[in-house]
C-alpha positions, -999 to +999 in steps of 0.1 A: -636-296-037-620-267-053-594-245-031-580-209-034-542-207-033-550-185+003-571-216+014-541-241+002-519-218+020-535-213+054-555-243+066-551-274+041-547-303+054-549-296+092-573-301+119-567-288+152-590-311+169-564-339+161-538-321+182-560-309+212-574-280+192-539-261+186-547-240+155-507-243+147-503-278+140-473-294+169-440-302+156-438-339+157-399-340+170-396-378+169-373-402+153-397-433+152-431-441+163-444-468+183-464-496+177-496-513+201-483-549+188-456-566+165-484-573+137-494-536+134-455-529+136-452-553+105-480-542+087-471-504+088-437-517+072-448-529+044-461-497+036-438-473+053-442-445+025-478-445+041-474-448+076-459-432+106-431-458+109-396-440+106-388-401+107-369-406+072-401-420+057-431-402+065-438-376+098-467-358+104-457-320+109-435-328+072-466-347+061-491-314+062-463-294+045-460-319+016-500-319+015-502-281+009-475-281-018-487-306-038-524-290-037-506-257-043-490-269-075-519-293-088-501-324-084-506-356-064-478-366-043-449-343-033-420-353-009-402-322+011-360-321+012-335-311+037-303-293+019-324-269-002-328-275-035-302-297-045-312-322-023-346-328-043-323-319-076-304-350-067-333-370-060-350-366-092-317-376-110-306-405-092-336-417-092-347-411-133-317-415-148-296-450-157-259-452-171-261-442-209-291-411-206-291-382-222-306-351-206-316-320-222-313-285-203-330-255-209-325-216-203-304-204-178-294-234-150-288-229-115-254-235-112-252-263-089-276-280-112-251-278-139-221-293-116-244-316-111-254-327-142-212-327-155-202-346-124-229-376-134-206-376-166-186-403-147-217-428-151-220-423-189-250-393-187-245-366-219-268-339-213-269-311-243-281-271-235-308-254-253-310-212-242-344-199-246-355-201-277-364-235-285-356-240-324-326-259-315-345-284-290-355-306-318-316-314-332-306-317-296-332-346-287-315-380-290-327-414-291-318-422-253-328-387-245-345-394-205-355-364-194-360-328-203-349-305-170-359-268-176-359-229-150-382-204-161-377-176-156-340-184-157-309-179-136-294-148-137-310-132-167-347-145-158-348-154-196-388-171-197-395-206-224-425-218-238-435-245-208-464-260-228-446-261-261-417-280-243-441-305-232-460-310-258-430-321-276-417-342-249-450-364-249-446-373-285-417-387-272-421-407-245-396-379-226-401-371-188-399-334-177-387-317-149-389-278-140-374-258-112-399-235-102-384-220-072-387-183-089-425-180-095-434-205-067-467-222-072-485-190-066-476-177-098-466-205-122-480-242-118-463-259-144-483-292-137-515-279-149-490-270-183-481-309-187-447-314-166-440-343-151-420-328-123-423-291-101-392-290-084-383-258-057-362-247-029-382-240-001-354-217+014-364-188-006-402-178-014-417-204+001-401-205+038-396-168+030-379-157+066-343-167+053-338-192+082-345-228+066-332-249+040-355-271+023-366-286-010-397-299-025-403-327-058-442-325-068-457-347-094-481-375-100-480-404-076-460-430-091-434-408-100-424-393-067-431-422-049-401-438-065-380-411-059-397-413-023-378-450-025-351-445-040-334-405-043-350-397-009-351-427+012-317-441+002-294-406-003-313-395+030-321-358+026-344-358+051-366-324+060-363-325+095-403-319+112-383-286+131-380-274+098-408-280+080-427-264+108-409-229+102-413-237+062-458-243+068-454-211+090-437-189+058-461-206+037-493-189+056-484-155+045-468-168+011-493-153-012-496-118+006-457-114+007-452-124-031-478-094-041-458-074-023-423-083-031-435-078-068-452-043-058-420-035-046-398-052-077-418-033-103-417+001-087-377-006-083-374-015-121-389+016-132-361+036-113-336+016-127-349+024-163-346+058-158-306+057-150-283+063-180-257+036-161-279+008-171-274-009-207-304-036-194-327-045-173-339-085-172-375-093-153-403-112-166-422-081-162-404-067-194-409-087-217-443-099-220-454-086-246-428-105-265-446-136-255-478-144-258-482-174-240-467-156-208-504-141-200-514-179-197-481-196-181-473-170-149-499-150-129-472-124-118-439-121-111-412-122-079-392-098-068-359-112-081-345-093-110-310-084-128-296-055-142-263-043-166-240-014-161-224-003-185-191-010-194-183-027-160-158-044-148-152-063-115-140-033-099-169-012-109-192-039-096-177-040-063-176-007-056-218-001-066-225-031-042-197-017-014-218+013-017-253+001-008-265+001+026-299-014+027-289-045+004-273-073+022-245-087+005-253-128+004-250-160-013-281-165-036-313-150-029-333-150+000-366-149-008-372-135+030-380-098+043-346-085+031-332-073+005-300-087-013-268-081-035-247-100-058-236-107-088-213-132-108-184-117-117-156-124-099-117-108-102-108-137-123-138-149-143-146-119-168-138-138-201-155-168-190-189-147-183-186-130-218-185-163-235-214-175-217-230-141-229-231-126-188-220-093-190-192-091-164-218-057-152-243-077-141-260-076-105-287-091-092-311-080-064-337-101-045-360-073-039-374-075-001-404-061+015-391-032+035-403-007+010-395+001-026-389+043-012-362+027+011-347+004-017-351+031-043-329+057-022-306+029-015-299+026-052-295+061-054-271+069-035-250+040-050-251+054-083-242+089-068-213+071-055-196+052-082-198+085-105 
């Protein structure tokens, strides 16, 4: 049976006549469950990544979430996270990658990821970087080349890549690949369906969308996450706590009507912006897709986080445009929740570093929230009116 991503969304995978007709599933806040004999106790051990055995195996309330995101995305098996991101980041390379790998990254990389990646540099794991345009990837691709680990739309400067073309390449070569797809969510981008191995995303942001969880979420065939179930789950212990993954199914219910308007609200913002001499650019999916053909076929809209330049800024300049706003929050990251947010990677002592990674030391980013483009619009305005 087919399901709309509404359907997925709203009702998969429950039935309230299991829990006494509640039609919100109950949080199962339990540790361990119990057992009628020793035998059934056994038997449930051998397969604990299938039974209600251990809270940092399997737990029912966790259980319906990982149900929805893995029909949301395509794929067959997902396993949820506690620590956001990073903690299914970690997962997946622990668990994929042995002493003496090579790892390929591509576009713009969260930059945890990238610690990451350097700080596994210690166990004899090269990775190489390929930006977005993938001419390079084929002189970068080694014999002991593991996996290929991609975000698009990118950090920062939402730069998109060819998803299919990567794997199609990868295939030929026995190569596994991995995507963060926190920034489209599986609403708009379902990588999956465009031959990766891996859908990776931090729940904190679209997904549990009320800015008051952290979680992460590793979707894939069966096989494949259920050994990084085993091992880069089970063994490192990030586990989504069922409190948790309560609040992230309850954001998930109203996931496809918030991301319309997010990008409602994102698009009306970036036509302001276009308008204001300050800007030297703007960077959003949105923009460039008529650059990119297969961009019609790989996202089916676009979130509400997007970037823009001023011109020749500095970290002064920067601070005193974000100083000046009142309706955007100034936080770590991006929400993904109801409000609206500031920042932007320059910092009083990192300019030359950002021009060599070619970030304009201008650059600010704004998670676009849903209290009204009007509101965020005169917001903007009145910064701008400010800094002059």
């Amino acid at each position: 049976m087919t399901y709309t991503d509404e359907e997925i969304c709203t009702h998969f995978g429950e039935d309230p006549q299991i829990y006494n007709g509640a039609i919100s599933p109950p949080i199962y806040q339990t540790s361990l469950f119990a057992f009628r004999n020793f035998k059934e106790f056994i038997d449930a051990q051998k397969l604990e990544r299938e039974n209600y055995v251990y809270s940092r195996g399997v737990n029912p309330t966790v259980n319906i979430l990982e149900k929805k995101l893995a029909a949301l995305e395509k794929g067959e098996k997902c396993k949820c996270f506690s620590s956001g991101g990073m903690g299914a980041i970690s997962a997946v390379f622990f668990t994929l990658l042995n002493s003496g790998d090579h790892v390929v990254l591509i576009n713009n990389i969260y930059g945890p990821t990238t610690q990451l990646i350097n700080y596994l540099s210690k166990f004899n794991i090269t990775y190489s970087f390929v930006d977005h345009h993938l001419t390079d990837i084929h002189e970068v691709i080694k014999d002991n080349t593991k996996l290929i680990y991609v975000e698009s739309p990118g950090t920062m400067l939402m730069k998109v890549v060819d998803l299919q073309a990567i794997t199609q390449l990868a295939k030929t070569k026995g190569i596994i690949t991995a995507i963060d797809n926190t920034w489209s969510t599986p609403i708009f981008q379902k990588p999956l369906t465009l031959g990766f191995d891996l859908s990776i995303h931090s729940l904190t942001k679209y997904i549990g969308g009320h800015s008051d969880v952290i979680g992460g979420a590793v979707v894939g065939n069966h096989a494949l996450v259920d050994e990084i179930f085993e091992y880069g789950y089970q063994l490192n212990g990030a586990v989504l706590g069922a409190h948790d993954a309560f609040l992230i199914n309850r954001g998930l219910r109203t996931l496809p009507l918030r991301l319309k308007q997010h990008q409602k609200n994102a698009l009306k913002v970036i036509d302001y912006l276009s308008s204001k001499q300050e800007i030297a650019n703007i960077y959003h999916p949105s923009l460039v897709k008529e650059d990119y053909p297969f961009l019609e076929k790989q996202m089916k809209g676009y979130s509400g986080l997007l970037s823009f330049e001023l011109r020749n800024a500095h970290f002064e300049s920067v601070s005193r445009f974000i100083d000046a706003l009142s309706l955007f929050e100034i936080g770590v990251s991006w929400g993904g929740g109801y409000e609206s947010l500031v920042t932007a990677p320059v910092k009083d002592d990192n300019e030359e570093q950002l021009i060599e990674n070619g970030i304009s030391p201008g650059l600010i980013r704004l998670s676009i929230g849903l209290e009204g483009a009007e509101l965020q619009i005169n917001d903007l305005e009145q910064a701008f009116h400010q800094i002059k």
